[in-house]
N, C-alpha and C positions, 0 to 999 in steps of 0.2 A: 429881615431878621435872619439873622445866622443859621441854617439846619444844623442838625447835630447828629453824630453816629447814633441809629438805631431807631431814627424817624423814615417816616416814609414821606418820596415825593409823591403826586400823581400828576402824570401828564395823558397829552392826548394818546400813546401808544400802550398806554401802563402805569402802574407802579413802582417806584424805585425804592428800593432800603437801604438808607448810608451802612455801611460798614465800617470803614477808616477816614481817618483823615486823609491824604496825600501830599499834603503840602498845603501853606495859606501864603497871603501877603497881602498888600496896601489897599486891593480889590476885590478881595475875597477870598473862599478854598476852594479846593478841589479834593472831592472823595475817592475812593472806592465804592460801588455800591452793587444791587446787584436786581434785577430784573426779576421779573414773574416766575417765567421758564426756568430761573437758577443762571441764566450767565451774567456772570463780572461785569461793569460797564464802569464810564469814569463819568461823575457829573459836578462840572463847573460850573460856582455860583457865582455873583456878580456882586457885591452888595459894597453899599455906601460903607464903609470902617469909620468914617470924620478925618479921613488922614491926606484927603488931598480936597482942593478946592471946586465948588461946582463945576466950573468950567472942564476940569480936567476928569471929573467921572463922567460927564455927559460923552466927553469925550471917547472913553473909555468903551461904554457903552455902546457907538457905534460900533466900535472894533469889535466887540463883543458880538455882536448882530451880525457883522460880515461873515466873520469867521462860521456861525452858524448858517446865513444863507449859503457860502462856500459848501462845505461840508456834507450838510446834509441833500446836497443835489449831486457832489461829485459821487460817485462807484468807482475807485480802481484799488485794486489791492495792495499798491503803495504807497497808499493816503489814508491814513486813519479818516474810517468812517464817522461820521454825523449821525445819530440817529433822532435828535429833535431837540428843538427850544420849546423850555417852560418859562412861560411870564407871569412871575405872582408879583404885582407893581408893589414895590419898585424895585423889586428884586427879578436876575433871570437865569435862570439856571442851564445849561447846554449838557447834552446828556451825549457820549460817544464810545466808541469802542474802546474798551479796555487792549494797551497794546502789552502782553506781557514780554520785557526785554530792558532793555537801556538805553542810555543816547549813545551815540556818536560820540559826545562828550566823554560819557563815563569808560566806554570802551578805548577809547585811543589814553586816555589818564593812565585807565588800568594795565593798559601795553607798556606804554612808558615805564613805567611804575616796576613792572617785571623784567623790564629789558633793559637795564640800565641807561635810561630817559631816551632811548632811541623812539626815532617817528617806526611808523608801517611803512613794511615792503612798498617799493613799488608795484609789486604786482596787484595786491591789497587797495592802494590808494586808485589805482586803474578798478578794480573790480566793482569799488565803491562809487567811483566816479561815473561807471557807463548805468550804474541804478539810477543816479541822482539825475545824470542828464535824461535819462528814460520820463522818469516821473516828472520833469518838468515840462520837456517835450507835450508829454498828455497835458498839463494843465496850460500850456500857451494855446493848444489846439481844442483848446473847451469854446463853447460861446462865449461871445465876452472877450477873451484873450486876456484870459488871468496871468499877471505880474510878480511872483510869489514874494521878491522884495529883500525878504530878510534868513534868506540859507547862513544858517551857520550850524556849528556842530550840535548844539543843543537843541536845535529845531528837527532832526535826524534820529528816529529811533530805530534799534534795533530789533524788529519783531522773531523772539527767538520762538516762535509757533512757526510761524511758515517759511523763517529765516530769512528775512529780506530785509533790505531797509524801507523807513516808508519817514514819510514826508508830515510832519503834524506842526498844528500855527498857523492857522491861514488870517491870523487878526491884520496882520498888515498886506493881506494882499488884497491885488485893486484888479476889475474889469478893465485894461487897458483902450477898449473899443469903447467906454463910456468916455474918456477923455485923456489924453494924454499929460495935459497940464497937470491934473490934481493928485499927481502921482509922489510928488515930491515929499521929504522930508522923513522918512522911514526908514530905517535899517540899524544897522547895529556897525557904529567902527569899526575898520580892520577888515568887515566882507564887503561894504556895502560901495557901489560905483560912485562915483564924482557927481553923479547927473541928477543922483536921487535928494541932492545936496543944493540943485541948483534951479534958479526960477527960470531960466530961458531953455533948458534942454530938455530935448523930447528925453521920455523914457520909453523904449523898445524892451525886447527880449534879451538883445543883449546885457541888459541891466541884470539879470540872472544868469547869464553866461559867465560874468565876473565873479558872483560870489560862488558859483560850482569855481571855480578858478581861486578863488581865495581862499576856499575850504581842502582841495586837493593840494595848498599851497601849503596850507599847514597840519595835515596830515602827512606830507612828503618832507619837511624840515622841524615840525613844532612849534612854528612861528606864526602868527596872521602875516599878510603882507603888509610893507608899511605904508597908511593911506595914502593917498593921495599922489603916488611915487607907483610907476611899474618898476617891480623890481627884474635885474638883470642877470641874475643867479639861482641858485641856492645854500648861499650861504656855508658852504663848503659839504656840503649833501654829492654834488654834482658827480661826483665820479660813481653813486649808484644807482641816480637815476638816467635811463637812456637819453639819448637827444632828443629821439619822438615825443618821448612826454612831456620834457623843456618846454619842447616847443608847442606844444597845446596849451601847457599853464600859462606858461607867459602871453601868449597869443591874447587868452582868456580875461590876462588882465593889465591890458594895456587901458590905458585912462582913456582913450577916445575910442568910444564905441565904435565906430565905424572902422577900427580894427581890429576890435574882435571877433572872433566868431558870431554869427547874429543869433542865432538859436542854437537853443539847448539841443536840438537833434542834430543840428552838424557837429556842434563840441562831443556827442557821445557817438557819430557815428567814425570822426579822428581815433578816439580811443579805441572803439574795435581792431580797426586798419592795425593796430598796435600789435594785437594778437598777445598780450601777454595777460590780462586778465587770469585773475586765480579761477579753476576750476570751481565749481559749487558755488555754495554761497558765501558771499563776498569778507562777514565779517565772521564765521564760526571758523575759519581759518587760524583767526588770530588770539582763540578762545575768547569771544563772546558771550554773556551771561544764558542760559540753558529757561525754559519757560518752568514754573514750577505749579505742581497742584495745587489752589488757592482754596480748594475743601478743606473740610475738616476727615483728617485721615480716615478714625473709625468708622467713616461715612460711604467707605471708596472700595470697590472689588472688580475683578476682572469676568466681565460679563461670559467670557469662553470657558476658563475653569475652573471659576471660583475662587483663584487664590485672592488673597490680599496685599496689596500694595506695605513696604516698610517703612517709605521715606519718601514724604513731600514732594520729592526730584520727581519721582516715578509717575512716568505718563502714559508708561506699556508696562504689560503684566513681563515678570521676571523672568515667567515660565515659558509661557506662549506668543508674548510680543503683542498683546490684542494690546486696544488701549482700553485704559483704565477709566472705569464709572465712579456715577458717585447715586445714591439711594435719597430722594425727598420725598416731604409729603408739602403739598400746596392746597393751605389750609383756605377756604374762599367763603371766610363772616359776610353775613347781609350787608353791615353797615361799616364796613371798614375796607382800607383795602388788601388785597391778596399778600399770604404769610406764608413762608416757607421754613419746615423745621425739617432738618437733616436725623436720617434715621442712624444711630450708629451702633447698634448694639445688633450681633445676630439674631436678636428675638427684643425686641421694642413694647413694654405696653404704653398702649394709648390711653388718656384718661383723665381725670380730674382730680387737681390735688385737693386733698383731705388732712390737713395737720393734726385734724382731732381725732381722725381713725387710723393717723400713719400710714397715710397712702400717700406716695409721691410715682406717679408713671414716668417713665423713663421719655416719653413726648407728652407734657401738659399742655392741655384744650383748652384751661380755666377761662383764660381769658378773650378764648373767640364764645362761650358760650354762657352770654350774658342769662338766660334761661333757663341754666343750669340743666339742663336736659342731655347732657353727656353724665355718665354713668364714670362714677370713681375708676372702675377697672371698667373698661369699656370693651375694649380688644386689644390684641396682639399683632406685630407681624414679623416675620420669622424668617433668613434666609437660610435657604437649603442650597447651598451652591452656587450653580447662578438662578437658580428657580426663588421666588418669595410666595408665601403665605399669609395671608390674614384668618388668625382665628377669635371668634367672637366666644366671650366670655359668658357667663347667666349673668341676664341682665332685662330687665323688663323696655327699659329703652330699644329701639330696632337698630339693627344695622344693616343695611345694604351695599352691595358692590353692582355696577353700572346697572344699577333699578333693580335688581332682586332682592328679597331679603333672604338673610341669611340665619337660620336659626343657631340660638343659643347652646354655645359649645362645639360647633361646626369650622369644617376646617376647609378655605375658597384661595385659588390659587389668582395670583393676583398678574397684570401684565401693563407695560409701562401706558398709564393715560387711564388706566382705569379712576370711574369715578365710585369716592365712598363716602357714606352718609351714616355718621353715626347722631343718631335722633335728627336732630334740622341742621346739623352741621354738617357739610357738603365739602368735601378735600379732595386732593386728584393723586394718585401716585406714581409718580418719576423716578426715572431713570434716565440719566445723560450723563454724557462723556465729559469726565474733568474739562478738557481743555476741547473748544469748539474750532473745528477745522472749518 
């Protein structure tokens, strides 16, 4: 069954709460949603739609699985992380890092697009290129000897937090060390080698040597190459890009493996030798999308002095450069699982609505407190800067802050993890940085 914005998963690490949608198709969606702690996460479900035939979601299915054992065992910073599979039969959900950024895709369209349909510098496609051969290098050198299969521009995002590219899609990549043979039949036209096409040919690592070589083909003209054909040019590109680079792309995509470069670590350690690589990082050169606060603004302040953030964009205070916070309460019901309400108002009461008394608190409790035992005006909390406040209201119900009580109309300074307890309702108070480095 389909989840929907504003349910919650739970898996073995946590709780998830859909946010957004992200996108859907033939197999399922994929959300925004967002974790215990407050961070963003992306979680893809799997579910039958009726739109294709058994045979082809079972299918489905296992890719699904790979991709998930991939992921949540690789750690490198230019592969979007894995953080866990949920199985509610016969549905499965994959839960992983939110990457805030673009493809590959989006970004080289949006150059285009500005620059009167020209491809990127050569220096640009080099820059991109020594990432891409990088992170494949680590994934041939995993156990296993992972295959990644299907590089092209849309499988490339660009993470504009830590400004790198990183590698996401591992559904069609294969342990090469379990077998060579059953490697065959994956990829995508235009990147994908001869061999993956064929039932007698080994497939090696050069098998990805070709599509870094396909993708830097058509980030250097706009074109894919055409299959099945090494091409002998660039299509009249040639006079701006160097011979050195020529001669790598083409090298990369000659039709017989065995003239290509064999690994991704030799094809990226040619492009060094190049020495022309763009300084920094690789795609914010070319104006690359900027990571943006995914809070809710009146929620967000700069923990050094106090100001407030004007504009979504803002991920350092205007003033002092610190980065920018954001204020939760983590509401944590007996029988439900953990809830988070964003505090946005410099002075927040907490409380239980009352339509009959005309009480609406600025964060309502109603519904974690089946026992009605939170008090209409219950407390308050109040920022002073970067300092916050909890002050407890008259109210026969108790309140506590990490196991004291705190008497009625008293005023307790509060620090980020502190636990409160208004009557048997038990919430944590947060603080953490928009965007997690």
């Amino acid at each position: 069954m389909l989840i929907k914005p504003g349910e919650q998963l739970q898996g073995a690490n946590g709780a998830y709460e859909m946010i957004e949608v992200l996108g859907s198709g033939a197999y399922g969606t994929v959300f925004r949603a967002r974790d215990a702690e407050g961070n963003f996460v992306v979680v893809k479900q799997l579910t039958d739609t009726g739109s294709s035939t058994p045979e082809d979601f079972e299918y489905q299915r296992k890719l699904f699985h790979r991709e998930a054992e991939i992921l949540t065992v690789v750690n490198y910073p230019k592969i979007v992380c894995g953080i866990e599979l949920i199985e509610r039969d016969p549905d499965l959900f994959f839960v992983m890092e939110l990457v805030q950024g673009e493809s590959l895709r989006k970004v080289f369209d949006d150059w285009r697009a500005a620059h009167n349909n020209q491809p990127f510098p050569p220096e640009t496609v080099v820059a991109v290129g020594i990432e891409i051969c990088d992170t494949l290098h680590y994934v041939h050198s995993l156990p296993g000897q992972i295959i990644y299969r299907d590089l092209k521009p849309e499988n490339v995002m660009w993470d504009a937090v830590h400004q790198t590219c990183k590698l996401i899609d591992f559904g069609t990549a294969r342990f090469s060390a379990k077998s060579k043979k059953v490697t065959q039949g994956l990829g995508t036209e235009g990147y994908a080698p001869p061999e993956l096409y064929s039932t007698r040919a080994d497939v090696t690592f050069s098998a990805d040597v070709f599509t870094i070589g396909a993708v830097m083909y058509e980030l250097l003209t706009g074109e894919s190459p055409e299959p099945k054909t090494t091409p002998r040019d660039f299509r009249g590109y040639d006079p701006q890009i160097p011979d050195g680079l020529k001669t790598i792309v083409l090298t990369a995509l000659q039709i017989d493996p065995l003239r290509r470069q064999q690994t991704a670590g030799e094809m990226g350690a040619a492009l060094q030798k190049l020495g022309m690589d763009a300084p920094g990082p690789s795609l914010e050169a070319v104006g690359a999308g900027r990571a943006t606060n995914l809070h809710p603004l009146l929620s967000c302040f700069c923990p050094s002095c106090g100001a407030v953030p004007r504009t979504d964009r803002a991920l350092f205070c205007g003033k002092c450069r610190a980065p920018i916070h954001t204020v939760m309460l983590r509401v944590l019901p007996r029988n439900a699982p953990p809830t988070l309400l964003y505090l946005q108002k410099e002075e927040s009461l907490l409380g239980r609505t009352d339509p009959d008394t005309g009480v609406f608190p600025d964060v309502d409790l109603s519904r974690f407190d089946t026992g009605r035992f939170v008090s209409r005006r219950h407390a308050s909390i109040k920022r002073d800067g970067t300092r916050f406040y909890l002050t407890t209201q008259q109210t026969l119900n108790p309140t506590r802050v990490d196991g004291f009580a705190v008497s009625p109309g008293a005023t307790v300074p509060l620090q980020d993890g502190s636990r409160l307890e208004f009557a048997d309702l038990i919430s944590n108070f947060i603080i953490r940085p928009v965007v997690q480095k």
